[in-house]
C-alpha angles and dihedrals in degrees: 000000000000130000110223098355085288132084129013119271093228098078104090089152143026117206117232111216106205117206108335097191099051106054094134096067109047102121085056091053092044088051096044096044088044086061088044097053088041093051100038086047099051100036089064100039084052091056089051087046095055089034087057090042108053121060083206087065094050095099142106101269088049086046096061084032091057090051090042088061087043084061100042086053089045089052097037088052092048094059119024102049100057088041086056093055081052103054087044091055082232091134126342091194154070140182121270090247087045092054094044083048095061102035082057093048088045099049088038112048086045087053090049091052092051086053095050094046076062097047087044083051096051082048092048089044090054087044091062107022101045113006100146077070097030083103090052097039103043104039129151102271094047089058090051084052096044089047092049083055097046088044103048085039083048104044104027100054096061095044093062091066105041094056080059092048103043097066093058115121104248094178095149133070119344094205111123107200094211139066092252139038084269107194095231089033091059096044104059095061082074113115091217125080105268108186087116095058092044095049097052091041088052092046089050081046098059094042091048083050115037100031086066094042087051097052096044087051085051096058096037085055089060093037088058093045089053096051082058098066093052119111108201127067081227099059086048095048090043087048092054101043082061097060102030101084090048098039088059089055092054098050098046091043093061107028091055081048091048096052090039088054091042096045096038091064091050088113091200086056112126116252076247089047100062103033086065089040098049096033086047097092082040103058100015096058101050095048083042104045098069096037094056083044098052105039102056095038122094104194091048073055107053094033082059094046088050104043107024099021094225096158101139089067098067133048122272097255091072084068082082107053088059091055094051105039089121094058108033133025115220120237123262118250 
């Protein structure tokens, strides 16, 4: 019996296999990956909770920053979790749909981050290049507006082609040689020739990755342009302050997905080689978003100090900034 004409009724799973070459280790990497999913979950609800807390953090930049941790714990949860059932031998494997659910979330919500490092650029951009109309100009209703674009751009690419994919008749092995459903992993289990689907997804994947890229070194080129006309030291060094925290984001996001995209189509790469490799933007981004965000900025530093009293955790200089909130506000990171 077939469903549609295509693949065998009979997969209703596919088994990932985890890392094959490193199955004596497996209590190291469960516990590694169980720390990873705990620090990566509560540094960015931590982020959402000060965010919520403090009226200083109610502003545009906080706003894209707040949905940017909502990303790095969807695609944390879409990932770990099931990874750690897997390390445990709990259970090895998940449902075709299940497997189709997660590759979606994963490619996404990935697609959806890309989008939003451009939208935290174009506010960046307003912040340094015109702040005397950045009130006017990034209000409210125009980062609704800005979000609803990066979501349905995010979300609606991916879908189109998983409802291709995921007729294909994938009547061979189930194996996926990988610790998660990986889009180019799981199709190529398909017993059908498949060049057509790659291309086209490669092609939506360039223009979900380097659209954005291209957009976010457009404004920092202006905003750059901009920082050189400026006469002070301190307007340099206040200019600065502003992009820096995004501008690391950026960098490492896309450097770590560079070298996964380089190193992944090395064809003599280990199985284990390329599962790090290609699962390295996946589980590095969402751990390191709210850490560059955080340590570098003065106001997630005092909102911490102040609701959660988590002093010890930041140098004594920050005890200032708290003193003096009324007189003088501190700089964005």
């Amino acid at each position: 019996m077939q469903v549609n004409g295509s693949k065998p009724a009979s997969l209703t799973e596919f088994e990932l296999v985890g890392f094959p070459g490193l199955l004596d280790y497996k209590i190291l990497l469960f516990v590694g990956c169980l720390l990873l999913l705990l620090i990566t979950l509560t540094a960015n609800f931590l982020i959402l909770l000060l965010v919520s807390l403090d009226h200083r953090l109610h502003t545009p930049m906080y706003f894209f920053l707040c949905n940017l941790s909502l990303l790095d714990i969807l695609m944390t949860t879409a990932i770990i979790p099931k990874l750690l059932a897997v390390l445990s031998g709990y259970n090895k494997t998940i449902s075709f749909a299940g497997c189709f659910a997660q590759m979606y979330f994963v490619v996404s919500v990935g697609t959806t981050e890309n989008f939003l490092l451009a939208a935290m650029a174009y506010d960046r951009y307003i912040a340094v290049v015109k702040p005397l109309h950045y009130n006017v100009i990034i209000d409210f209703k125009k980062c609704m507006f800005i979000l609803s674009i990066v979501l349905a751009l995010g979300f609606f690419m991916p879908f189109v082609f998983l409802v291709l994919i995921i007729d294909l008749p994938y009547c061979g092995s189930n194996k996926v040689m990988h610790c998660f459903c990986d889009f180019s992993t799981v199709i190529a289990l398909a017993c059908t020739d498949i060049s057509y689907y790659a291309n086209s997804a490669s092609g939506v994947a360039m223009f979900g990755n380097y659209v954005p890229l291209l957009f976010v070194l457009w404004t920092y080129a202006r905003i750059v342009n901009s920082v050189l006309k400026l006469k002070t030291t301190e307007s340099l060094s206040k200019a600065f302050s502003m992009c820096f925290s995004h501008a690391t984001v950026v960098s490492v996001h896309y450097v770590s997905a560079s070298i996964a995209h380089a190193v992944y189509n090395i064809q003599t790469l280990s199985y284990d080689g390329r599962i790090f490799v290609g699962g390295l933007n996946y589980f590095l981004m969402p751990v390191a978003n709210p850490m560059i965000y955080s340590l570098r900025n003065e106001k997630i530093k005092d909102a911490a100090k102040r609701y959660l009293h988590f002093s010890f955790l930041f140098s004594q200089n920050a005890k200032n900034s708290i003193i003096g909130t009324d007189k003088v506000l501190p700089k964005d990171g």
